[in-house]
C-alpha positions as CSV (number, residue, x, y, z in Angstrom):
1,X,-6.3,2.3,-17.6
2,X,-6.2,-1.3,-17.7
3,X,-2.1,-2.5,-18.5
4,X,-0.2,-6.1,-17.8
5,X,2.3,-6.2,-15.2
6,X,5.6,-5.4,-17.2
7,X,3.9,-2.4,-18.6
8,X,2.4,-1.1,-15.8
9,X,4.7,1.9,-13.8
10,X,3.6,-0.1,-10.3
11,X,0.9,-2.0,-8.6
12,X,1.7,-0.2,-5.6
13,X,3.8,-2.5,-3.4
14,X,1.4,-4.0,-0.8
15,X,2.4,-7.1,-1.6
16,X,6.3,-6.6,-1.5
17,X,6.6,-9.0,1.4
18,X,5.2,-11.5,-0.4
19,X,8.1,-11.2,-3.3
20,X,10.7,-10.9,-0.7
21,X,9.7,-13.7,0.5
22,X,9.5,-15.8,-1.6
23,X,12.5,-15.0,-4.1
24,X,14.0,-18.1,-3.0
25,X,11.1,-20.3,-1.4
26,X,13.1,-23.6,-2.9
27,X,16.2,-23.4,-1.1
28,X,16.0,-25.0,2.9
29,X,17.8,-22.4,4.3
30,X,16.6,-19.1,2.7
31,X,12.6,-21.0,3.4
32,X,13.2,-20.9,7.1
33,X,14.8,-17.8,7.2
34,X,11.6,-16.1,5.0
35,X,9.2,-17.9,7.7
36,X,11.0,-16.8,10.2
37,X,11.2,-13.0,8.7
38,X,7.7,-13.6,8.2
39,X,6.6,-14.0,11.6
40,X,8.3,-11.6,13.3
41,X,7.0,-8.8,11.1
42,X,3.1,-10.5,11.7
43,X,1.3,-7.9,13.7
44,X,-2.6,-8.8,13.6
45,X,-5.0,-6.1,13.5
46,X,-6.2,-5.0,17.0
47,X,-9.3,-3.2,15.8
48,X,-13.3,-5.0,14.9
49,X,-14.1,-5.9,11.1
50,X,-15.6,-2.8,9.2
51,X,-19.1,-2.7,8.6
52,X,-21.0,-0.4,6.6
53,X,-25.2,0.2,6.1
54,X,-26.7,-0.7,3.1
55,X,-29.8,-0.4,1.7
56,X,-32.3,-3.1,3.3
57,X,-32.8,-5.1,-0.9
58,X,-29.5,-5.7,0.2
59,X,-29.9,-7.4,3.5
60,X,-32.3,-9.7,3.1
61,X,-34.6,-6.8,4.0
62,X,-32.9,-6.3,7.3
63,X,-31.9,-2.9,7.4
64,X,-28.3,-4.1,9.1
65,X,-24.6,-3.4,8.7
66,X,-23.2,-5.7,6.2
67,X,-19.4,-6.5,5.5
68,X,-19.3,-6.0,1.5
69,X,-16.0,-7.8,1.1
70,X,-16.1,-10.5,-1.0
71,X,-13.5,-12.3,0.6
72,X,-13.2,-13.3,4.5
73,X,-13.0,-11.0,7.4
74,X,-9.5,-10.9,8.0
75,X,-9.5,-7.9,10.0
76,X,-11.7,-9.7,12.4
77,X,-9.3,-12.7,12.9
78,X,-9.7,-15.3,10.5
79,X,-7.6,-16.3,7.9
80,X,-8.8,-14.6,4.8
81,X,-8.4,-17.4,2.0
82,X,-5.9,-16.2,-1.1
83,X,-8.4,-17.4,-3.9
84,X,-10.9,-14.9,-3.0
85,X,-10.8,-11.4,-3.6
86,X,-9.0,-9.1,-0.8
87,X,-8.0,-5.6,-0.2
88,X,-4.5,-4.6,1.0
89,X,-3.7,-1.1,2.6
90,X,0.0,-0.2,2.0
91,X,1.2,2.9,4.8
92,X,4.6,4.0,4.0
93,X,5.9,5.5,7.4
94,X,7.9,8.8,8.1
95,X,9.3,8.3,11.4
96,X,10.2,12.4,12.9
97,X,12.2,13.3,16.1
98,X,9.8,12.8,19.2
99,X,7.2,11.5,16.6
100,X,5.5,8.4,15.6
101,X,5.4,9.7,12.3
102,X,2.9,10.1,9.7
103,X,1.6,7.4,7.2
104,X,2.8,10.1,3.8
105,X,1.8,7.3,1.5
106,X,-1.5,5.5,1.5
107,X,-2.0,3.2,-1.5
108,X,-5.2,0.7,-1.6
109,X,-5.1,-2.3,-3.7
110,X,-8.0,-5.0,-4.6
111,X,-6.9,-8.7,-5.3
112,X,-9.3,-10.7,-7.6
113,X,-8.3,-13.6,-8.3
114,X,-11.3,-14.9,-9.4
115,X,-10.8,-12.3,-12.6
116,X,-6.9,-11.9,-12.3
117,X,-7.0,-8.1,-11.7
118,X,-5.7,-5.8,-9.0
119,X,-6.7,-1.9,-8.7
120,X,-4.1,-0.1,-7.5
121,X,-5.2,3.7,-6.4
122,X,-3.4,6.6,-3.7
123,X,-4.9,8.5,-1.0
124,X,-3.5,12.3,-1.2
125,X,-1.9,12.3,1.9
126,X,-3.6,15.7,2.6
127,X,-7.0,14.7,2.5
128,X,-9.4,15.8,4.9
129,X,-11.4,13.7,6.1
130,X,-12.8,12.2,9.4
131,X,-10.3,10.5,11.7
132,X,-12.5,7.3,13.0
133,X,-11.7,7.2,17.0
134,X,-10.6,10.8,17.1
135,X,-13.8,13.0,16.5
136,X,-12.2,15.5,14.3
137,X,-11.8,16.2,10.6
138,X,-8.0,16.5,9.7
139,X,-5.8,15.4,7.0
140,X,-5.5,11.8,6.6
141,X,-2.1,11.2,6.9
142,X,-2.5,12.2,10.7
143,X,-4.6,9.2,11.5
144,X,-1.9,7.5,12.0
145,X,-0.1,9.6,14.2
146,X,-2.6,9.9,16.6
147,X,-3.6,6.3,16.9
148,X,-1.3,4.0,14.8
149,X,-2.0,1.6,12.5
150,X,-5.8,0.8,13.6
151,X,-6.8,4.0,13.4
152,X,-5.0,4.9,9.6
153,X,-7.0,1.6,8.6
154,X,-10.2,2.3,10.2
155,X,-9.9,6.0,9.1
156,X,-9.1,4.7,5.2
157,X,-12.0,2.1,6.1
158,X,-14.7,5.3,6.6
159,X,-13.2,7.3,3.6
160,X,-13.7,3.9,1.4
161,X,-17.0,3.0,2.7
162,X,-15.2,-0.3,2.8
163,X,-13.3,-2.7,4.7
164,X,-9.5,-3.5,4.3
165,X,-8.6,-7.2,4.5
166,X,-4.4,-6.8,5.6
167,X,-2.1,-4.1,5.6
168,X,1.6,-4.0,5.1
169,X,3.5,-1.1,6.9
170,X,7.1,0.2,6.1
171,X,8.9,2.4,7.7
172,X,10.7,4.6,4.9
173,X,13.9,5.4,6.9
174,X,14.5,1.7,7.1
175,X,13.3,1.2,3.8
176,X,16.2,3.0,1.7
177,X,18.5,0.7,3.5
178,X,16.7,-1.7,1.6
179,X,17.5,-0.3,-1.6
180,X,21.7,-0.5,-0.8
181,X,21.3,-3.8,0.3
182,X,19.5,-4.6,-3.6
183,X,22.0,-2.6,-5.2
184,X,20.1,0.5,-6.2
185,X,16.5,0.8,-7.3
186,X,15.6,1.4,-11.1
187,X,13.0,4.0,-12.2
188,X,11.8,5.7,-14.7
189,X,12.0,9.5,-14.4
190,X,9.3,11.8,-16.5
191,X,11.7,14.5,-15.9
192,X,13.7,16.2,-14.4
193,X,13.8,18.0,-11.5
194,X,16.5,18.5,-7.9
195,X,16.3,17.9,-4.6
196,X,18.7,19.1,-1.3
197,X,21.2,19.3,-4.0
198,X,21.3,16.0,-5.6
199,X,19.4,16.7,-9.5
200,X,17.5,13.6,-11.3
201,X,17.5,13.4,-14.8
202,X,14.4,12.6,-17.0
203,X,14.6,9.0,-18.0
204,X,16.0,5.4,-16.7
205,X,17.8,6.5,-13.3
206,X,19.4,3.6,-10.7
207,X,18.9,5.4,-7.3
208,X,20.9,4.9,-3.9
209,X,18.7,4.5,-1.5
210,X,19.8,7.8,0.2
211,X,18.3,8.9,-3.6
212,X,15.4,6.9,-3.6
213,X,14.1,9.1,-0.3
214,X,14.8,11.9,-2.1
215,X,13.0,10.8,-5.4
216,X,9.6,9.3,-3.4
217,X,9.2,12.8,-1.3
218,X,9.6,15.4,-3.7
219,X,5.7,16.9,-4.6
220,X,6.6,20.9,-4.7
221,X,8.3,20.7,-8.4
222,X,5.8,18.3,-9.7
223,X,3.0,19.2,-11.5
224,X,0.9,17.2,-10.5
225,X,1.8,17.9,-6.8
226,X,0.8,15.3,-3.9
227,X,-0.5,12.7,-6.8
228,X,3.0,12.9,-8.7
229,X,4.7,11.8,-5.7
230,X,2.3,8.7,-5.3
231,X,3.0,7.8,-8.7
232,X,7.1,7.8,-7.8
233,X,6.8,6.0,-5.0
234,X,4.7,3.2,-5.7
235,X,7.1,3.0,-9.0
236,X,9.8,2.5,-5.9
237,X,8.6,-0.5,-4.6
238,X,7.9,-2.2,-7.7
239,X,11.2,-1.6,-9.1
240,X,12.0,-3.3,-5.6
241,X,9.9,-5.9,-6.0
242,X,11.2,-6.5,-9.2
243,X,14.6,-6.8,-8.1
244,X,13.9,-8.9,-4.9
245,X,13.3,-11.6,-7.0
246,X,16.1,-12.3,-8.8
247,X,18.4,-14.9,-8.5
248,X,21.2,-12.9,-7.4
249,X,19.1,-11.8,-4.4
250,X,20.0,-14.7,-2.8
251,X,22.9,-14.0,-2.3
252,X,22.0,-11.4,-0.4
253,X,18.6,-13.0,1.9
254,X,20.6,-12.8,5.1
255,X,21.1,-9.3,5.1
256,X,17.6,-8.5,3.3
257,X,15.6,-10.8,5.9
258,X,17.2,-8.9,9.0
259,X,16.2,-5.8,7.5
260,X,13.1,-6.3,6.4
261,X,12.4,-7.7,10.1
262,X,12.7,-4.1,10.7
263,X,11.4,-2.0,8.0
264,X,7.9,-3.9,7.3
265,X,5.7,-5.0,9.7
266,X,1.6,-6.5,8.4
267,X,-1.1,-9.0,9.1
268,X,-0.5,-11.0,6.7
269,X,0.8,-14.8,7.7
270,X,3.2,-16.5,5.8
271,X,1.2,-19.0,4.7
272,X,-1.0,-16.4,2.8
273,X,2.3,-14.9,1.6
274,X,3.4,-18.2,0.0
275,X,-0.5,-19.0,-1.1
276,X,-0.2,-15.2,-3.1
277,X,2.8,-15.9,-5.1
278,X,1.4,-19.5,-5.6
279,X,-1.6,-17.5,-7.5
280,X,1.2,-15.8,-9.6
281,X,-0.2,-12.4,-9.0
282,X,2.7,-10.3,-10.3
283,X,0.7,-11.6,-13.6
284,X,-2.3,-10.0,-13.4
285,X,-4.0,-7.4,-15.2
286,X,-3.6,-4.2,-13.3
287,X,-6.3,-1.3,-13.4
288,X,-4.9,2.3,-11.6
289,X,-7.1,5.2,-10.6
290,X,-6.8,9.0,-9.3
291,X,-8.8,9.9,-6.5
292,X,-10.1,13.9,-8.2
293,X,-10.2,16.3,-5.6
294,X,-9.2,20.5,-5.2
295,X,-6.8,22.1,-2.8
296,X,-8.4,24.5,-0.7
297,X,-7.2,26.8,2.8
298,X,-9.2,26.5,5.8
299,X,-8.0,28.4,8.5
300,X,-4.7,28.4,7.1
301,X,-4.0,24.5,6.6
302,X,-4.4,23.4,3.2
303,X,-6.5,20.2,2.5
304,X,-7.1,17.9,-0.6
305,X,-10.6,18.2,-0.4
306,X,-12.7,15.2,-2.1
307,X,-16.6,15.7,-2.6
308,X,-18.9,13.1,-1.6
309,X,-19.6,12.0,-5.5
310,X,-15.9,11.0,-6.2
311,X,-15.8,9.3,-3.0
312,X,-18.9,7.3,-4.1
313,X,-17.5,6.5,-7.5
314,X,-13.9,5.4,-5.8
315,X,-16.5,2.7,-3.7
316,X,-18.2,1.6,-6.6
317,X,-14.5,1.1,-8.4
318,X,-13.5,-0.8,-5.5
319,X,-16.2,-2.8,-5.0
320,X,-17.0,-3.7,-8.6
321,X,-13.4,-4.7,-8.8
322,X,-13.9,-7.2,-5.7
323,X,-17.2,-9.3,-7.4
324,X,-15.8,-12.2,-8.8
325,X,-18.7,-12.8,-11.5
């Protein structure tokens, strides 16, 4: 489903940062402070570029690894350049008592700005899968419990067969102070349902950001289980992207910055962050995908389980959307 921005229910929220930071990027004051924000959230990546094999007609009849990014290897240090294509892993973060959490949403995103498109797709949190580093096949989600970011990339790296570029981390506690500090959050509701006694309506709601928690987690009364609850929350950070960028944000960027110095950390410099909303990316043409899988027990977990065809169609998606001609 191809849609432009202002139809589209979200593009995921990868490059939220960005927005932030950038809402009021004229004023002195508010550009240090963003910069500032900005490099105390910068965490590089610790762990080597991903590499995959390919068949030797394409490696110069080799037979090597090859990096099929289009873009520059980011994850290996340099500074991938915004005009290119680049990928961008979004882990939404629940922090648990004597915990450090599990990454419950996983959204992938391609930039091309050579086309102006993006593909915005989830990871079911409960795919199994192999966790790179570990030596086990678990649910995804668990990557990053056992071994942080770098491993919830690399992991999403081997699932992909392809390399991610940046990643943008928030930590969803922190996140729904966020929200009260915006005002509320707008979304659109496709019906209704109630949560730990608190009932959402179908249609336009303005959540608190006690709410919003509420809203982004629920998967048991949906439908479409696990993949409903992507939806919602990547419709959360857009409508927060949205509002970040308002005028009447600024007057709150003192409080938002500090915040945000907690809630987000990424690799992403803010030099690329400025370069992105140079490209006016909140403009492009936005493609969304469902990875197709089937729930099944094994010895009495339950897994999202996703054959090796659909995971071979998901790397053709995203790499087809990553060629620039």
């Amino acid at each position: 489903m191809r849609v432009p921005w202002k139809k589209a229910a979200a593009w995921g929220g990868a490059l939220f940062a960005a927005a932030l930071l950038a809402a009021a990027g004229s004023l002195v004051y508010v550009y240090y402070s963003a910069k500032t924000t900005a490099d105390h959230i910068y965490e590089p990546r610790k762990a080597p570029a991903y590499v995959r094999s390919a068949p030797a007609s394409a490696q110069d009849g080799k037979g090597g690894p090859i990096r099929v990014s289009a873009g520059k290897t980011a994850g290996a240090g340099n500074e991938a350049d915004p005009e290119h294509p680049f990928t961008v892993l979004l882990l939404g973060v629940d922090r648990r008592t004597n915990d450090v959490g599990r990454s419950d949403t996983i959204v992938v995103m391609s930039v091309n700005p050579g086309t102006k498109s993006i593909l915005l797709f989830s990871i079911p949190r409960d795919t199994r899968t192999e966790i790179v580093g570990r030596g086990t096949v678990d649910k995804i989600n668990h990557a990053f419990a056992f071994g942080g970011v770098d491993m919830a990339i690399q992991t999403v790296e081997k699932f992909l067969d392809y390399p991610i570029d940046y990643y943008v981390k928030v930590d969803m506690e922190e996140f729904s102070r966020i929200v009260d500090i915006l005002g509320g959050v707008e979304v659109h509701n496709p019906f209704a349902f109630s949560m730990h006694g608190r009932t959402f309506e179908k249609g336009t709601l303005t959540l608190s950001g006690s709410e919003a928690l509420l809203y982004s987690r629920m998967r048991y009364d949906d439908p479409k289980g696990d993949l409903g609850r992507n939806a919602r929350q990547r419709d959360l950070i857009a409508g927060l992207m949205r509002k970040a960028v308002r005028a009447g944000t600024l007057v709150r960027a003192d409080s938002l910055f500090k915040q945000v110095e907690q809630s987000v950390r990424t690799n992403m410099k803010f030099e690329f962050l400025r370069a992105c909303m140079t490209e006016r990316m909140d403009q492009y043409a936005l493609t969304t995908m469902e990875i197709k899988g089937s729930g099944r027990m094994i010895d009495g977990i339950w897994y999202y389980m996703v054959d090796a065809g659909e995971r071979e169609r998901v790397h053709e998606r995203l790499q087809n959307s990553m060629e620039t001609a």
